[in-house]
C-alpha positions, 0 to 999 in steps of 0.5 A, a space after each residue: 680539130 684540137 684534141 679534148 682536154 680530159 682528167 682521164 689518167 691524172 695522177 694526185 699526190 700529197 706533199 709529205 715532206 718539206 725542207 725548212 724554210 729559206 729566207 727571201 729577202 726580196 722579190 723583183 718587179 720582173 717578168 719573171 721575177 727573181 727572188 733574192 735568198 743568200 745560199 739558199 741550194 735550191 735546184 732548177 725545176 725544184 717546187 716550192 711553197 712561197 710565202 710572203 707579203 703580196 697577196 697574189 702569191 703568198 701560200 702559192 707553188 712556185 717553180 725555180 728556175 734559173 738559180 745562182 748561188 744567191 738568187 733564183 727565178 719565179 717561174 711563170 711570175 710576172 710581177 711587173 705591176 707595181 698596184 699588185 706586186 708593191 715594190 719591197 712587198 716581196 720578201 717572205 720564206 720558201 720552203 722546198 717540196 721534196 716528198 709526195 705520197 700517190 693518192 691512188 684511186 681517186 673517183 671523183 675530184 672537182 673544184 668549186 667556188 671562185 665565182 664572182 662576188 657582186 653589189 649592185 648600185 642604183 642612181 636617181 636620173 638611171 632607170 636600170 640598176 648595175 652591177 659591180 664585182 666585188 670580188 670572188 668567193 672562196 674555192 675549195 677542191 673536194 674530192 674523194 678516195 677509195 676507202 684504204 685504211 693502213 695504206 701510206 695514202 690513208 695515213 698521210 691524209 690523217 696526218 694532214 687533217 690532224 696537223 692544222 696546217 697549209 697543205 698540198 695536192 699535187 695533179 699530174 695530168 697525162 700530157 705532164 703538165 702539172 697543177 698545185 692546190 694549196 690549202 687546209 686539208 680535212 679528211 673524214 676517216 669514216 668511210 661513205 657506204 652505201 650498198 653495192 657501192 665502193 666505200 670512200 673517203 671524202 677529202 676537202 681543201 680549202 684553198 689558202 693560195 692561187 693555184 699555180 700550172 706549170 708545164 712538163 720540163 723538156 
């Protein structure tokens, strides 16, 4: 029997620090696909936040691999299918993620939404109706942290919240392996209490991009 998957002893993080951005000026229809950036001096194993003109990828993660002086691999991409990966669609920006502040003592941490979107259509000569997907609804990662006021974890989520743009938790699980929500953060700066009961804060993100798995690097 294989063993349970459990979130027990999962680390989170929040990206703190990024490089400035680094100018793609293609992507490749590949698997995996090679991004083309002159000079661009990122790493293999390195992490970055992708921007750029197909929907499937923009504000998400990604792994470099791979990396010569002016191209590198997309780890994990497959972007061989021309309807959702245009050819020429691929250019955009990278920005490497280079800090992260722990968010330690996370009671409670789960995503919600992304189920289906449906219509449902009706024809004369048809006694039963059908459904059809339309697409799926909007997820959002809520979870809450024990309440730190002046600790580096409390002081980034405020800064997060305050800034008004995309951010980035980061969950390590026990086996390595790692999973990258981004999205727009709100953090409420006002303890939940309530008697006999450790205060926390609650963060939401709302996501903005697909999240993105990656396994633990040999």
């Amino acid at each position: 029997m294989a063993s349970v998957p459990l979130p027990n002893g999962a680390q989170v993080a929040l990206a703190t620090t990024l490089a400035a951005a680094i100018t793609i000026s293609d992507i490749s229809n590949a698997n995996p696909a090679e991004a083309s950036s002159t000079a661009h001096g990122l790493s293999a194993g390195g992490i970055i936040l992708l921007n750029n003109g197909w929907p499937r990828t923009d504000n998400s993660v990604r792994r470099v691999a791979d990396p010569t002086t002016d191209a590198f691999d997309i780890e994990g991409l497959n972007s061989t299918n021309l309807d959702r990966f245009p050819d020429g669609g691929g250019a955009g920006t990278a920005r490497a993620l280079t800090g992260w502040t722990q968010l330690p003592k996370i009671p409670t941490f789960e995503l919600t939404g992304g189920d289906p979107k449906n219509g449902t259509t009706s024809y004369i000569d048809y006694e039963k109706d059908y459904d059809y997907f339309t697409g799926t609804n909007p997820e959002r990662l809520n979870f809450t942290i024990s309440y730190q006021p002046g600790t580096a974890a409390y002081d980034a989520l405020v800064a997060a919240n305050d800034s008004g743009v995309l951010q980035v938790i980061r969950l390590v699980l026990k086996d390595g392996s790692t999973l990258y929500y981004p999205g727009q953060l709100f953090f409420n700066k006002a303890p939940v209490t309530v008697k006999d009961q450790e205060m926390v804060n609650n963060v939401s993100l709302a996501l903005q991009g697909e999240i993105t798995r990656y396994a633990k690097l040999p």
